[in-house]
C-alpha positions as CSV (number, residue, x, y, z in Angstrom):
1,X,142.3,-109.9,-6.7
2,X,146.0,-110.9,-6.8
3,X,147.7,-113.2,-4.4
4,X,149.6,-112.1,-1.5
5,X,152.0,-115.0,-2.0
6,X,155.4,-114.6,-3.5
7,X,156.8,-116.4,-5.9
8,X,158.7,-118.6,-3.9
9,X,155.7,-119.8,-2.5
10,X,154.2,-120.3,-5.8
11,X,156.8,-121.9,-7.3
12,X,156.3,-124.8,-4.4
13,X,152.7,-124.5,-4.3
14,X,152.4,-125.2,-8.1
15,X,154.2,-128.4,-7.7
16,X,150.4,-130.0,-6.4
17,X,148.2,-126.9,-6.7
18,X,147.4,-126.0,-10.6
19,X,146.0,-122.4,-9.8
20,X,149.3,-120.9,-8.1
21,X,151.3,-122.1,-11.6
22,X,148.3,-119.8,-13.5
23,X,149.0,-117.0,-11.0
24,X,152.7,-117.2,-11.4
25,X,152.3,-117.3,-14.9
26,X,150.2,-114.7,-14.8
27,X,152.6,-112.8,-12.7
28,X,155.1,-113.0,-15.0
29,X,154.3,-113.8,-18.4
30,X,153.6,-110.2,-19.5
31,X,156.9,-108.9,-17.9
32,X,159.0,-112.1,-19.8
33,X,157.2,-111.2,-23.0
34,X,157.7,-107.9,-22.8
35,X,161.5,-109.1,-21.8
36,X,162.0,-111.4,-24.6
37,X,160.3,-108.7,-27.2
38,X,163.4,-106.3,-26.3
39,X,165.8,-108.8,-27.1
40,X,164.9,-110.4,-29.9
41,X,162.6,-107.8,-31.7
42,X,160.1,-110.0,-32.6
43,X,156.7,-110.6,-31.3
44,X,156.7,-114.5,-32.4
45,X,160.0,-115.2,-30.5
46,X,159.2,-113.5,-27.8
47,X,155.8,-115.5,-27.8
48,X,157.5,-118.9,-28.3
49,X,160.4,-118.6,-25.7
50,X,157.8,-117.0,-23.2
51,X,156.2,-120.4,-23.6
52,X,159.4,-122.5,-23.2
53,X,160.4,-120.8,-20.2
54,X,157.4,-122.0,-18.3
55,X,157.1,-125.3,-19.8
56,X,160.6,-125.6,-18.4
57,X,159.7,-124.0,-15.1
58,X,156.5,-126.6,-14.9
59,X,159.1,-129.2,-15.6
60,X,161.2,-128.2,-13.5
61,X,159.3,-127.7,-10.2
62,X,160.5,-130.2,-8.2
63,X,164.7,-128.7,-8.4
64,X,163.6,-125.2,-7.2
65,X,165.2,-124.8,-3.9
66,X,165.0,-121.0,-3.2
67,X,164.0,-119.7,0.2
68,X,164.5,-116.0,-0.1
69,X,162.5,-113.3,-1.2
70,X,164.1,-112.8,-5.0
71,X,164.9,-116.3,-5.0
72,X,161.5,-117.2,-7.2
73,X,162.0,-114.5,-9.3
74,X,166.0,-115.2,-9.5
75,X,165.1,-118.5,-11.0
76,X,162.5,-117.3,-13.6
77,X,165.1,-115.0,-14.6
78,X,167.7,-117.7,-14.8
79,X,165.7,-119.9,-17.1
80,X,164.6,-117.3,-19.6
81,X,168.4,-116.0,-19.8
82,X,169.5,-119.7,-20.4
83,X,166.6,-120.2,-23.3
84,X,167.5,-116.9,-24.8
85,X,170.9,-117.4,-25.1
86,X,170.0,-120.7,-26.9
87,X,167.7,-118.7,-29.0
88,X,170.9,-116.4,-30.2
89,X,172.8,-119.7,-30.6
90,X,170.8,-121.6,-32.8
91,X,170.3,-118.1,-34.3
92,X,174.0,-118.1,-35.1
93,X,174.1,-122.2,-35.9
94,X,171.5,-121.3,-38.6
95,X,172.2,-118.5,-40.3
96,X,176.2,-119.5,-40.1
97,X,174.5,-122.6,-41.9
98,X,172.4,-120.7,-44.6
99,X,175.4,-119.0,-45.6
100,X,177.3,-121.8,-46.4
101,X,174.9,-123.1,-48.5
102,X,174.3,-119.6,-49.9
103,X,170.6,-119.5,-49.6
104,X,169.5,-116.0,-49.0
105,X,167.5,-114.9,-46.1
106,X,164.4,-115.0,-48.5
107,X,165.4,-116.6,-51.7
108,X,162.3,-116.1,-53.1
109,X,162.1,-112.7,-52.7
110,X,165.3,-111.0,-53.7
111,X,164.7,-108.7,-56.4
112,X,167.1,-109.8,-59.4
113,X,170.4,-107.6,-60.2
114,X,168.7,-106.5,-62.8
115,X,165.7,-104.9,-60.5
116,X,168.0,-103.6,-58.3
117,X,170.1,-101.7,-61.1
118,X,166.5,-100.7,-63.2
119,X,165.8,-98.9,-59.7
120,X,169.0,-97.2,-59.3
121,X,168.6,-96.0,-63.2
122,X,165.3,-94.9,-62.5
123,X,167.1,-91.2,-60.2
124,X,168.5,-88.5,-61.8
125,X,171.1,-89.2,-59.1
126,X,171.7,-92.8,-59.3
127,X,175.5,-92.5,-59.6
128,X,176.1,-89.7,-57.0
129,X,174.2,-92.5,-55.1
130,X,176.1,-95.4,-56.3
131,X,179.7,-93.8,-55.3
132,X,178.1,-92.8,-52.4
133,X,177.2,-95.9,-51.5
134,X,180.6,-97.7,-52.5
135,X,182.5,-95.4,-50.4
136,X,180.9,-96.5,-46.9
137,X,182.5,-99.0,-44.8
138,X,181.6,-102.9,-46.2
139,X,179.2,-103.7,-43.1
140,X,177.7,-100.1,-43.7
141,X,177.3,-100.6,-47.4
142,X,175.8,-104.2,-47.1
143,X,173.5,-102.9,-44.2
144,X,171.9,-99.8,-46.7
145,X,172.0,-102.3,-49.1
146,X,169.9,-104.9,-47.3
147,X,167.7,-102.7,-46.4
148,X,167.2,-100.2,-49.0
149,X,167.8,-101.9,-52.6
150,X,166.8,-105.5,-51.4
151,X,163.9,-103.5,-49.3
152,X,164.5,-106.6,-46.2
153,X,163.5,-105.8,-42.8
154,X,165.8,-104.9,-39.9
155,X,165.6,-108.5,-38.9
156,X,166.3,-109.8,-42.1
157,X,169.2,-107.2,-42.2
158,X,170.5,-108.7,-38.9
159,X,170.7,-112.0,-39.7
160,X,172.2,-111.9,-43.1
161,X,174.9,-109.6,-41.0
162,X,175.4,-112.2,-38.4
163,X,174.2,-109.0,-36.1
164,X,171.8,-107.8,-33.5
165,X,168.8,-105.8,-34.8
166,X,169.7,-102.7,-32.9
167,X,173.3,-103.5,-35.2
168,X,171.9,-103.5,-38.1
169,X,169.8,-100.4,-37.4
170,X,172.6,-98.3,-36.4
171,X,174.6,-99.2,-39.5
172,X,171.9,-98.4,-41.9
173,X,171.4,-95.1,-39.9
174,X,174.6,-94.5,-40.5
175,X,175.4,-95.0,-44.0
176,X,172.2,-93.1,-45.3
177,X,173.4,-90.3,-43.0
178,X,176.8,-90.9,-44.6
179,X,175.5,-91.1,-48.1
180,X,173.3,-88.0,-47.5
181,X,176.2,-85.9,-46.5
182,X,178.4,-87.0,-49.4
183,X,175.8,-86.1,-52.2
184,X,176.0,-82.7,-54.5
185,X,174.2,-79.8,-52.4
186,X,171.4,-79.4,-55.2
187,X,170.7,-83.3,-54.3
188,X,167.5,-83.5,-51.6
């Protein structure tokens, strides 16, 4: 049976008591994963920065002040926001990194040129597909790209892009359905 307490007094309660930290994070972890997940559209990160936000929270017991009602939760909130936007950060720092260096999301997996065009050949329609393809906008053209020809996932699409995930789905969206419209009628 849950608690009655809040979460302010929790949050002081679990600076001697170990079972109000387990039913604060019991509280709140599903809601902060389910937080994170949104954000970051992956189950792993969500996972790992659920973690790091009550690690933090445990460390930092002793500086919560809050006395009001959303103050506990206010705080929670503040911390995940904080580690998230770290998360996009390093995100950023990394990838801006990788591209410098210009290692490929998955070097390992990239299909050759070669692959790529032996795929294209392979359609009756490969060059109504190929000028289709050319005439969409660059970050439209390198999303379809990304995703279809180097077959990489949304997420792998996003960070090659320097975009979000929901970016990177809305420009691939959009270039098929480009694409689609500008092929012969007798196309499928």
């Amino acid at each position: 049976m849950p608690s009655a307490r809040t979460d302010v007094e929790l949050l002081r309660a679990a600076r001697r008591e170990d079972a109000a930290f387990g039913e604060l994070y019991h509280r709140w972890a599903p809601e902060l994963h389910a937080w994170f997940r949104r954000r970051t559209s992956c189950d792993d990160a969500a996972s790992e920065l659920t973690a790091e936000t009550f690690a933090q929270v445990l460390r930092s017991l002793r500086a919560f002040r809050g006395r009001h009602a959303g103050s506990g939760a206010a705080w929670l909130m503040g911390i995940a926001h904080n580690l998230l936007r770290t998360w996009y950060r390093d995100r950023r720092v990394a990838t801006a990194a990788r591209e410098r260096a210009g290692v490929p999301v998955r070097a390992y997996e990239l299909p050759e040129d070669e692959a790529v065009e032996q795929r294209l050949a392979a359609g009756p329609l490969r060059d109504d597909l190929l000028r289709a393809l050319a005439s969409l906008p660059a970050a439209q053209r390198e999303a379809v790209a990304l995703r279809v020809l180097h077959e990489r996932s949304y997420e792998e699409v996003a960070v090659a892009l320097g975009c979000t995930t929901a970016t990177a789905r809305q420009r691939v969206f959009r270039g098929l359905r480009t694409m689609r419209e500008r092929l012969p009628e007798a196309a499928p």
